[in-house]
Short mmCIF file of the C-alpha atoms (twelve columns), coordinates in Angstrom:
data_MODEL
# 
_entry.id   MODEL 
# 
loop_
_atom_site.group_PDB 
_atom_site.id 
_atom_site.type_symbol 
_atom_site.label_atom_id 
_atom_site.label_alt_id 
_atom_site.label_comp_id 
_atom_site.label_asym_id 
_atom_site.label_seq_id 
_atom_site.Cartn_x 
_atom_site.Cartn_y 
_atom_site.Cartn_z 
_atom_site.pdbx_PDB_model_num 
ATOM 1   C CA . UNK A 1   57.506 115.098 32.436  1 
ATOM 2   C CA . UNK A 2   59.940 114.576 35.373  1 
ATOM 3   C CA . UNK A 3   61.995 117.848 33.966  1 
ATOM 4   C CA . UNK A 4   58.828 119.356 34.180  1 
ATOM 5   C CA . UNK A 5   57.858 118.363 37.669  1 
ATOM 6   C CA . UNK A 6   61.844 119.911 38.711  1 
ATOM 7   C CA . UNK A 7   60.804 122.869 37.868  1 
ATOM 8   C CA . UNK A 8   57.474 123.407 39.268  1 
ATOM 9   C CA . UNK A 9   59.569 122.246 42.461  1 
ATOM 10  C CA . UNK A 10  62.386 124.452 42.071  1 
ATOM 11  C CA . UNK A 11  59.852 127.310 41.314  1 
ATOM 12  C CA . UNK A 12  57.926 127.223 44.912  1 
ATOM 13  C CA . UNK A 13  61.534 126.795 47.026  1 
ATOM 14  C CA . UNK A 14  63.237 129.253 45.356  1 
ATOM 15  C CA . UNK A 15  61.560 132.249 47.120  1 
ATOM 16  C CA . UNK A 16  62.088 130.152 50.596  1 
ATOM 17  C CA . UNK A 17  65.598 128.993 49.699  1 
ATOM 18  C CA . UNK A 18  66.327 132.718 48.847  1 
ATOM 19  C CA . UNK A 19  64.925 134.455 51.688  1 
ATOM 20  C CA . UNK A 20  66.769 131.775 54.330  1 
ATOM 21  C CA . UNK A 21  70.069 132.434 52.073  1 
ATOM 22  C CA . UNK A 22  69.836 136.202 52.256  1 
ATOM 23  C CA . UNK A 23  68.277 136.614 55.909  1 
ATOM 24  C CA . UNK A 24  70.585 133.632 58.009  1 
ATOM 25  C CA . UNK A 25  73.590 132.495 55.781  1 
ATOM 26  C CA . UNK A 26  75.189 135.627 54.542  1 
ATOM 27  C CA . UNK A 27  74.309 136.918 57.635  1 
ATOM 28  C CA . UNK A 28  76.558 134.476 59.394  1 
ATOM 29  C CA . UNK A 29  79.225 134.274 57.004  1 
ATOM 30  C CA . UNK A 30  78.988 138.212 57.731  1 
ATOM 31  C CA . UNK A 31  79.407 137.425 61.393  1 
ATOM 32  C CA . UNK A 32  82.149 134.818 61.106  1 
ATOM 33  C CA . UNK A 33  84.362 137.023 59.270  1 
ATOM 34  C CA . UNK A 34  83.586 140.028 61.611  1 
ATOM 35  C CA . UNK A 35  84.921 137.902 64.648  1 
ATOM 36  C CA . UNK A 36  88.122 138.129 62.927  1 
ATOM 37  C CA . UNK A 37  88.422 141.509 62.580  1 
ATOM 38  C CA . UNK A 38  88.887 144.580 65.139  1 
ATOM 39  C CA . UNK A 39  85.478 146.421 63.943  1 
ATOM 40  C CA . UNK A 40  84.375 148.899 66.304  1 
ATOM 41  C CA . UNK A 41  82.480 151.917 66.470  1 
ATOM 42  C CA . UNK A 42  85.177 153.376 63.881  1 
ATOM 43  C CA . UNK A 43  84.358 150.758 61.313  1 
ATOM 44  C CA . UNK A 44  80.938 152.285 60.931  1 
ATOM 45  C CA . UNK A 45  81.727 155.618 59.877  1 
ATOM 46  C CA . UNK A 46  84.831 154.747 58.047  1 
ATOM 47  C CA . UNK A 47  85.358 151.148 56.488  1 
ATOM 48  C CA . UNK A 48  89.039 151.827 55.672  1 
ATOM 49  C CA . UNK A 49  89.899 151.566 59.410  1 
ATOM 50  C CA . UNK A 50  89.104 147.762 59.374  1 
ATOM 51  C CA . UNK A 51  91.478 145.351 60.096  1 
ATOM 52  C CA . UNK A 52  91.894 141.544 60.236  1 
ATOM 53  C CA . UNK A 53  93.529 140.548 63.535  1 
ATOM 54  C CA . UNK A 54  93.780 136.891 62.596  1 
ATOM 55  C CA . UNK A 55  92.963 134.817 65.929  1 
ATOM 56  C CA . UNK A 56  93.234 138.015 68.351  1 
ATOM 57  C CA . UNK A 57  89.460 138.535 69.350  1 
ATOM 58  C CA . UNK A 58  89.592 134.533 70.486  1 
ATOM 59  C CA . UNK A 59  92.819 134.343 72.039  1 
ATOM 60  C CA . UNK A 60  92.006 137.687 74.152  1 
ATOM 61  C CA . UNK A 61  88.510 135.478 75.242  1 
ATOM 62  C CA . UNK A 62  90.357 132.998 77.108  1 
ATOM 63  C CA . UNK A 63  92.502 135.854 78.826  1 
ATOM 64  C CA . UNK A 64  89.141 137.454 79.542  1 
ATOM 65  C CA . UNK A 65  88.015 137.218 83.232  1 
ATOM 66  C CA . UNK A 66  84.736 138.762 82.757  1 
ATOM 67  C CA . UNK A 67  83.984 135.939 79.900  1 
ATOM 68  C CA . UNK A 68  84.504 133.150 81.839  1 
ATOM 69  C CA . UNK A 69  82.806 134.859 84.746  1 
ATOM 70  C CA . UNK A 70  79.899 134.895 82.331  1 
ATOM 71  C CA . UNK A 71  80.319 131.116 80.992  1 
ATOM 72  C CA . UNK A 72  80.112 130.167 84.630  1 
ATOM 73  C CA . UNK A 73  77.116 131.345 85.081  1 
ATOM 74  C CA . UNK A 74  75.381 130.152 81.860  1 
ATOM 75  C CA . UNK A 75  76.577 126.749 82.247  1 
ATOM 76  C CA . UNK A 76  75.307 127.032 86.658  1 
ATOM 77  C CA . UNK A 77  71.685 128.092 84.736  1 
ATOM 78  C CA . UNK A 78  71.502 125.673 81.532  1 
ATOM 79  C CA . UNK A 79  72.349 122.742 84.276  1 
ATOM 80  C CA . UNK A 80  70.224 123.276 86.930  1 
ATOM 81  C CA . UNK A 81  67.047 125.187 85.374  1 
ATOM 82  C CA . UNK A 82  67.222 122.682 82.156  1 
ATOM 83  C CA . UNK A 83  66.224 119.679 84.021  1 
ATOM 84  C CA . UNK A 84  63.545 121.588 86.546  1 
ATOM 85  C CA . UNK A 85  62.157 123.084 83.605  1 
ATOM 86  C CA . UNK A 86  62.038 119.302 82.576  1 
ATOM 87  C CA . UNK A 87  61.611 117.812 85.098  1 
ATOM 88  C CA . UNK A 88  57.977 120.376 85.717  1 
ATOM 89  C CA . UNK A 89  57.146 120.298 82.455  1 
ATOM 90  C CA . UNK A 90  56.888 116.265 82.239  1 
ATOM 91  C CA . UNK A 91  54.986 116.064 85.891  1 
ATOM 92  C CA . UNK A 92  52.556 118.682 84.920  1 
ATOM 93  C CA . UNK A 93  51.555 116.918 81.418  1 
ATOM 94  C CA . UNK A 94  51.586 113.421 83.309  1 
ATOM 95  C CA . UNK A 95  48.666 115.529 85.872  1 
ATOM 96  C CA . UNK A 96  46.635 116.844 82.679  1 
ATOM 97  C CA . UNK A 97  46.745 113.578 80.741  1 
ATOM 98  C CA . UNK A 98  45.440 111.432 84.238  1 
ATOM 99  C CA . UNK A 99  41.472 110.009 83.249  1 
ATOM 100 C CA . UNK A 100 41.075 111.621 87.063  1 
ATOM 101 C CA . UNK A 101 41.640 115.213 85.960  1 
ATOM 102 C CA . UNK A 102 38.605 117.543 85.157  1 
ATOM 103 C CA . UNK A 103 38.502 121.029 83.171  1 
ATOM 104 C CA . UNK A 104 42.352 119.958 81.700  1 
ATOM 105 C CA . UNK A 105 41.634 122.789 79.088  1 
ATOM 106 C CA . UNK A 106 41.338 125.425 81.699  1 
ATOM 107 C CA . UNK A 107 44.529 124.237 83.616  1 
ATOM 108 C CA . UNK A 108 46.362 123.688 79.945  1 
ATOM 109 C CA . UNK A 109 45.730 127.318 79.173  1 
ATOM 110 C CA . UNK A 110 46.915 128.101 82.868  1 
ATOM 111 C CA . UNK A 111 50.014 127.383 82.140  1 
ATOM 112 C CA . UNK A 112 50.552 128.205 78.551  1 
ATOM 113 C CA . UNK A 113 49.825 131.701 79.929  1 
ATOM 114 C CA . UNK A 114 53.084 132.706 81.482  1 
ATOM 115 C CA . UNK A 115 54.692 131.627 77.838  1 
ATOM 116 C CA . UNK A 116 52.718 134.090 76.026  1 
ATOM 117 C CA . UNK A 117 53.208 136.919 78.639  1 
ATOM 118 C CA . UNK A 118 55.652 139.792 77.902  1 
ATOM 119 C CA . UNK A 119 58.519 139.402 80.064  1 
ATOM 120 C CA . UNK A 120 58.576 142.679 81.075  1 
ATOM 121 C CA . UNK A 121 55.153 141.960 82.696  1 
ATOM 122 C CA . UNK A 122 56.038 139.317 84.154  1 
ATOM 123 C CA . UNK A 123 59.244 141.428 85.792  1 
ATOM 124 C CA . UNK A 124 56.849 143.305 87.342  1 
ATOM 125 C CA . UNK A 125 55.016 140.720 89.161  1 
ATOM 126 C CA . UNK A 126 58.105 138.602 90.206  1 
ATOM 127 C CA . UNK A 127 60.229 141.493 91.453  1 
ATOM 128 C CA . UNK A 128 57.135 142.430 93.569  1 
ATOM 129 C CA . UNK A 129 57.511 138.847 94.555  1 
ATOM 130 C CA . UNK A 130 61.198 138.934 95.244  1 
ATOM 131 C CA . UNK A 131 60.940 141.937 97.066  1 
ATOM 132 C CA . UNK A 132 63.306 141.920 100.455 1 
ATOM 133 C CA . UNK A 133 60.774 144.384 102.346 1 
ATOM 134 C CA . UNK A 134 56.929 143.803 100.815 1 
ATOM 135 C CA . UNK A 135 57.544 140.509 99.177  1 
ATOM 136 C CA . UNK A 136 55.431 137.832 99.457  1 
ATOM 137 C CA . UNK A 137 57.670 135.809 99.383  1 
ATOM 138 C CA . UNK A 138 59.462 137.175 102.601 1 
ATOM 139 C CA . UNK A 139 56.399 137.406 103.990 1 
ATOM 140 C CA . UNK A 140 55.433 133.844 103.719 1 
ATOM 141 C CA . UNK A 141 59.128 133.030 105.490 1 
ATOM 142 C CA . UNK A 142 58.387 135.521 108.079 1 
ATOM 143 C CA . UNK A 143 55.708 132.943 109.394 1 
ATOM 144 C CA . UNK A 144 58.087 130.307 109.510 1 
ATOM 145 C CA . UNK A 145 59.842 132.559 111.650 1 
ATOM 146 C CA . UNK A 146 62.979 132.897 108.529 1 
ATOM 147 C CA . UNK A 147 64.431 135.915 108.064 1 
ATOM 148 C CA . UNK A 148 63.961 138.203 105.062 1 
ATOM 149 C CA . UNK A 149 65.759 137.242 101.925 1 
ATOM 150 C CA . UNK A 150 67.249 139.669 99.893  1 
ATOM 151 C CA . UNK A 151 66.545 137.545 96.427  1 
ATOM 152 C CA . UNK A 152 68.118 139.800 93.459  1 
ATOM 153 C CA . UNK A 153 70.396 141.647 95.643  1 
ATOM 154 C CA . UNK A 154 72.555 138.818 97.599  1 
ATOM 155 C CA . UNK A 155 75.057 137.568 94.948  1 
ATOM 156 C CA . UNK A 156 74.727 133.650 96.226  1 
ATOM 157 C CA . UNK A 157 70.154 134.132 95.767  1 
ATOM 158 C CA . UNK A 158 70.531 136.178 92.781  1 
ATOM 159 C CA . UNK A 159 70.736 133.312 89.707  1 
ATOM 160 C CA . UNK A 160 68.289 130.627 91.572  1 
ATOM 161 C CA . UNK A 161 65.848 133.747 91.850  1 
ATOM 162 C CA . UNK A 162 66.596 134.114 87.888  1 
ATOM 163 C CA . UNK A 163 65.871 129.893 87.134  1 
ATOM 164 C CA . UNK A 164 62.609 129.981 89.292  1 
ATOM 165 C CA . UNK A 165 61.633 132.853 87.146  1 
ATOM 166 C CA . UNK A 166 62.808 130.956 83.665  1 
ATOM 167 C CA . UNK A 167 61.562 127.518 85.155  1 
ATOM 168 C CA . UNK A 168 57.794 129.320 86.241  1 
ATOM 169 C CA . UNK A 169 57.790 131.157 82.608  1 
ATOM 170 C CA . UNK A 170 59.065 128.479 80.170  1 
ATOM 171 C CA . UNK A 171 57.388 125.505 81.550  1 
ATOM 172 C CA . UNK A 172 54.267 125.407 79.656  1 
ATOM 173 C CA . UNK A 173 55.668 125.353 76.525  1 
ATOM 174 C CA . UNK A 174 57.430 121.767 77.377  1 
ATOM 175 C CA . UNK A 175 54.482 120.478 78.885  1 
ATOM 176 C CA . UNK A 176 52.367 120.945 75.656  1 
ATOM 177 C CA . UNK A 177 54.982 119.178 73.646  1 
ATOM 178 C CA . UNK A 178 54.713 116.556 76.832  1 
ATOM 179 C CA . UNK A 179 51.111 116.165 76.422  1 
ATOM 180 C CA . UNK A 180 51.121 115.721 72.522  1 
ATOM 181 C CA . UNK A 181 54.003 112.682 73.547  1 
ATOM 182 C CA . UNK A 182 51.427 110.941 76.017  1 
ATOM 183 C CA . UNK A 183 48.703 111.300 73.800  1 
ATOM 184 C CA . UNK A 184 50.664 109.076 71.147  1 
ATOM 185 C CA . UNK A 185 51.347 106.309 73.857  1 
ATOM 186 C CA . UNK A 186 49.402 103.136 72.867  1 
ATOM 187 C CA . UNK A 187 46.738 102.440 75.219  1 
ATOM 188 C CA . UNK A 188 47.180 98.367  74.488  1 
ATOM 189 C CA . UNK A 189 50.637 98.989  76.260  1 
ATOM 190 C CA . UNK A 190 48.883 100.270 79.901  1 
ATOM 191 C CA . UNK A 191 46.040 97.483  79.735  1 
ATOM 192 C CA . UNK A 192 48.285 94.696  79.411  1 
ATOM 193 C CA . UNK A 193 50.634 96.077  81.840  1 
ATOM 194 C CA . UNK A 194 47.380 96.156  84.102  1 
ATOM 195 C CA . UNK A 195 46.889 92.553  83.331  1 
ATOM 196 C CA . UNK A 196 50.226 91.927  84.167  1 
ATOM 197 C CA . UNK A 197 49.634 93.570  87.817  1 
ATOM 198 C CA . UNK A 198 52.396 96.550  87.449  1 
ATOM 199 C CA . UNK A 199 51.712 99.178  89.768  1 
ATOM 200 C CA . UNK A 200 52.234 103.040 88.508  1 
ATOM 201 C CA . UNK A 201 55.203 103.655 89.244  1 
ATOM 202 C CA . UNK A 202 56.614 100.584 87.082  1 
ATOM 203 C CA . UNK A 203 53.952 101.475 84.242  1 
ATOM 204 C CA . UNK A 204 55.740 104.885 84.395  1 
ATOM 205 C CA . UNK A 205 59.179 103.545 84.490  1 
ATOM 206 C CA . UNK A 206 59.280 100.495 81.983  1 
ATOM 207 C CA . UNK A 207 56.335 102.296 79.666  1 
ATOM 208 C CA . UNK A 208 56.077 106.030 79.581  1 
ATOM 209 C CA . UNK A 209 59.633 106.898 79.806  1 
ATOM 210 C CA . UNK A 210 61.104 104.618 76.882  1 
ATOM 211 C CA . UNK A 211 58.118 105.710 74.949  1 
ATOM 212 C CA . UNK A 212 58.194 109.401 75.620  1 
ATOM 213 C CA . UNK A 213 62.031 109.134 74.914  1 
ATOM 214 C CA . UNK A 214 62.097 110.626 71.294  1 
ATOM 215 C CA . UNK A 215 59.932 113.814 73.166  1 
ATOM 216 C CA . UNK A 216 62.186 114.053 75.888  1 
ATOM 217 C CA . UNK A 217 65.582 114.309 73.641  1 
ATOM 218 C CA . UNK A 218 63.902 116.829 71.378  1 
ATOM 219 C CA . UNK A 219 62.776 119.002 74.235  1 
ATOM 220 C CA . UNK A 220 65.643 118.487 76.063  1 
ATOM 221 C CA . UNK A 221 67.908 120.309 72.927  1 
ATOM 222 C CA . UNK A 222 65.616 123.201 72.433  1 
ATOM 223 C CA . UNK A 223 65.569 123.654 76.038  1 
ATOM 224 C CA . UNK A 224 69.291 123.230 76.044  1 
ATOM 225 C CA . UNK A 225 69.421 125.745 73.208  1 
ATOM 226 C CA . UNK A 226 67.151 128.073 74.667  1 
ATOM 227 C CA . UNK A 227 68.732 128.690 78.308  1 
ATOM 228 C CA . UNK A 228 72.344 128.555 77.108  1 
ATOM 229 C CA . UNK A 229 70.711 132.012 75.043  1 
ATOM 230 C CA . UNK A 230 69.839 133.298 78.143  1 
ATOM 231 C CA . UNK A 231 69.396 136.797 78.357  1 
ATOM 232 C CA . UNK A 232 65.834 138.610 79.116  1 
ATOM 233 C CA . UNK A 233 65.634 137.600 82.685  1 
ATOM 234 C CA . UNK A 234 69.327 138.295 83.657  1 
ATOM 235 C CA . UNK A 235 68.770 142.003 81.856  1 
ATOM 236 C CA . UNK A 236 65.279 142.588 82.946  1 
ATOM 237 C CA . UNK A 237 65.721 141.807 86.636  1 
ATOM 238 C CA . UNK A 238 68.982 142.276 87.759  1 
ATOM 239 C CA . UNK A 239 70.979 143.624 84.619  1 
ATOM 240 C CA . UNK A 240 73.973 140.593 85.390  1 
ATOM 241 C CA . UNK A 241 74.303 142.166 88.658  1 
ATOM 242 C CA . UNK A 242 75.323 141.286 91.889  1 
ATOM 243 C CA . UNK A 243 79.013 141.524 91.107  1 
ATOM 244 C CA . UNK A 244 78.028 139.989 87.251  1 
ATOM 245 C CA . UNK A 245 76.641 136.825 89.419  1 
ATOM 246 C CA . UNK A 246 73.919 136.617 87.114  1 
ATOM 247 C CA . UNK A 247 75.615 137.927 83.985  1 
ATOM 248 C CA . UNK A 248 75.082 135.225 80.829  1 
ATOM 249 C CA . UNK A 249 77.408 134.839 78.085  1 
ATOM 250 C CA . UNK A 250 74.827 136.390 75.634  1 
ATOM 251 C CA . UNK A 251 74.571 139.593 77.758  1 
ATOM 252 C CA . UNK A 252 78.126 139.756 78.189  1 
ATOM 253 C CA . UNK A 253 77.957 139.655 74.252  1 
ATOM 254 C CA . UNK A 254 75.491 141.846 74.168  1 
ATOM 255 C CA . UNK A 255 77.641 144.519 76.087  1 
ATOM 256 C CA . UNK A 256 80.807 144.298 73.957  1 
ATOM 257 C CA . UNK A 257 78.575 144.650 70.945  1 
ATOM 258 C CA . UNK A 258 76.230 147.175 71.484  1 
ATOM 259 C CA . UNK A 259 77.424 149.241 74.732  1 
ATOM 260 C CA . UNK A 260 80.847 149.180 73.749  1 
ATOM 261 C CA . UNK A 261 81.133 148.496 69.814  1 
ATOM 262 C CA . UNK A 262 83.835 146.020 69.788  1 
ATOM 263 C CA . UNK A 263 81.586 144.312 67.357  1 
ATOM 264 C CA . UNK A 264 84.612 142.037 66.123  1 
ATOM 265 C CA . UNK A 265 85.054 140.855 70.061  1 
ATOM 266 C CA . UNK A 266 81.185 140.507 70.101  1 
ATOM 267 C CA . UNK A 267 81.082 138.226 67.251  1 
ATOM 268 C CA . UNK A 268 83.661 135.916 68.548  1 
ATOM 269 C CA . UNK A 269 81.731 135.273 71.648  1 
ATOM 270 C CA . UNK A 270 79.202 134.650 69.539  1 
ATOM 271 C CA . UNK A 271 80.790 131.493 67.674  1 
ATOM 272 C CA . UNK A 272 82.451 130.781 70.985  1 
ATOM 273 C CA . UNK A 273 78.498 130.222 72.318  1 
ATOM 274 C CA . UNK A 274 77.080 128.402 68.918  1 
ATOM 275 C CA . UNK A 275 80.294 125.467 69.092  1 
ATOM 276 C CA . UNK A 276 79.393 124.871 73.212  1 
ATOM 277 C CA . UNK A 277 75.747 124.617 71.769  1 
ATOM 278 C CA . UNK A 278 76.471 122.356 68.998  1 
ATOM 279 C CA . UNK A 279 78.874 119.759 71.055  1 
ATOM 280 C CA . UNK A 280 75.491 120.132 73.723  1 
ATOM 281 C CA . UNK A 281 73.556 118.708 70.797  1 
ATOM 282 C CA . UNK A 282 75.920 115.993 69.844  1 
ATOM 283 C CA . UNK A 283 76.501 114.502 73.505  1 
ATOM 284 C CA . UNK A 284 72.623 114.339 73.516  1 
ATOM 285 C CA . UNK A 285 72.472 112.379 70.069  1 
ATOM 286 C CA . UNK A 286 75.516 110.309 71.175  1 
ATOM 287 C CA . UNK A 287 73.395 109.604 74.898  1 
ATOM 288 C CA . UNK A 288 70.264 108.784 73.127  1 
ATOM 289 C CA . UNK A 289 71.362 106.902 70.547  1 
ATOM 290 C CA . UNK A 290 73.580 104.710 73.301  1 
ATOM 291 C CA . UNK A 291 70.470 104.108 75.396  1 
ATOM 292 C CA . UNK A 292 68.449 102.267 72.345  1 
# 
């Protein structure tokens, strides 16, 4: 009867199991092996040219200027825009969940909007936005009397035009997750906090928090995960430009492989990215699991 029940089992994940072994692991292992290779442009029409170069592709990374031009950057975004994305996500789903908020389905859907939008759309609108000459945004520092800002072309306003952009776009997708944490929170836990006399601020600080702590770590990874992968604003709006000030290590990846066909080099970067990613994940573990 159990053998029985195995196979049934077996029978439904097989297709699944196959499917996630054909389209992500071999892919991978493909990838991993690439990065130690010099495949190029060459490679495609003619296999035989292939060869393995050992360590070369990462060795010639840390030599690379450009590379750690782009590293600079994505590590200036993922630690600044992660925890204002945050940071807006949580106040916005602490707003929507208030008893003193009316039409919260309206305002949910709001801000889910900009999530759902095409990005190239959304380019549209904020480079109209950014504009140094009919922005509105240089319009409304004009009445302050502030000169105009030139907000994708001046190397040192280029990337905190591109994490208002990511914050403004990605935000709403947090705050759901947010909203589905608060929901959970025992209402016992506010009343007798009530009782106790605690004012807001302490229920938020001694209640909400420690409770909304299992939310917060997991949106804090994919968030993590997400920005260090940053790459549609940067090549939408400013295509890494001023002087590469706003070039991310995935575009930079993105160049070698596909603009320039060092597809070995690409891959490298590639592995390069998914090990910062992984020891991202792992301080986050280690920093949650310290704090219980």
């Amino acid at each position: 009867m159990k053998s029985n029940s195995l196979k049934i089992v077996f029978f439904f994940l097989t297709p699944a199991i196959g499917a996630i072994f054909i389209f992500f692991f071999i892919p991978v292992i493909a990838a991993f092996i690439i990065s130690f290779t010099d495949f190029d442009i060459y490679t495609l029409g003619d296999i035989s040219t292939l060869r393995f170069i050992g360590l070369d592709n990462y060795s010639k990374l840390l030599k690379d200027e450009l590379f750690w031009t782009a590293l600079k950057n994505t590590f200036y975004f993922v630690l600044v825009a992660g925890p204002l994305s945050i940071a807006v996500s949580l106040s916005v789903a602490l707003l929507l969940n208030s008893k003193l908020t009316k039409f919260k389905s309206l305002f949910r859907l709001a801000y889910f909007l900009p999530v759902v939008t095409t990005l190239v759309a959304v380019a549209i609108v904020w480079r109209f936005i950014y504009h140094p000459n009919f922005g509105i945004l240089n319009f409304f520092l004009g009445l302050l009397g502030i000169n105009p800002i030139d907000w994708l072309g001046d190397p040192f306003w280029a990337m905190p035009s591109i994490i208002i952009l990511a914050v403004w776009k990605n935000f709403g997708y947090n705050m759901i997750i947010f909203i589905a944490g608060l929901q959970n929170i025992p209402e016992e836990l506010y009343e007798a906090a009530d009782i106790e006399g605690a004012n807001a601020f302490r229920k938020f600080i001694h209640i909400t928090l420690p409770m909304l702590a299992p939310t917060t770590l997991f949106v804090s990874i994919i968030t993590m995960i997400g920005y260090f992968q940053l790459f549609a604003e940067p090549y939408v709006m400013t295509q890494g430009g001023p002087l590469n000030k706003t070039l991310s290590i995935v575009q930079y990846m993105y160049q070698e492989g596909f603009r320039w066909w060092n597809m070995g080099y690409s891959a490298s970067i590639a592995f390069i990215l998914f090990v910062i990613i992984f020891i991202g994940t792992i301080i986050q573990f280690r920093i949650q699991k310290s704090q219980k």
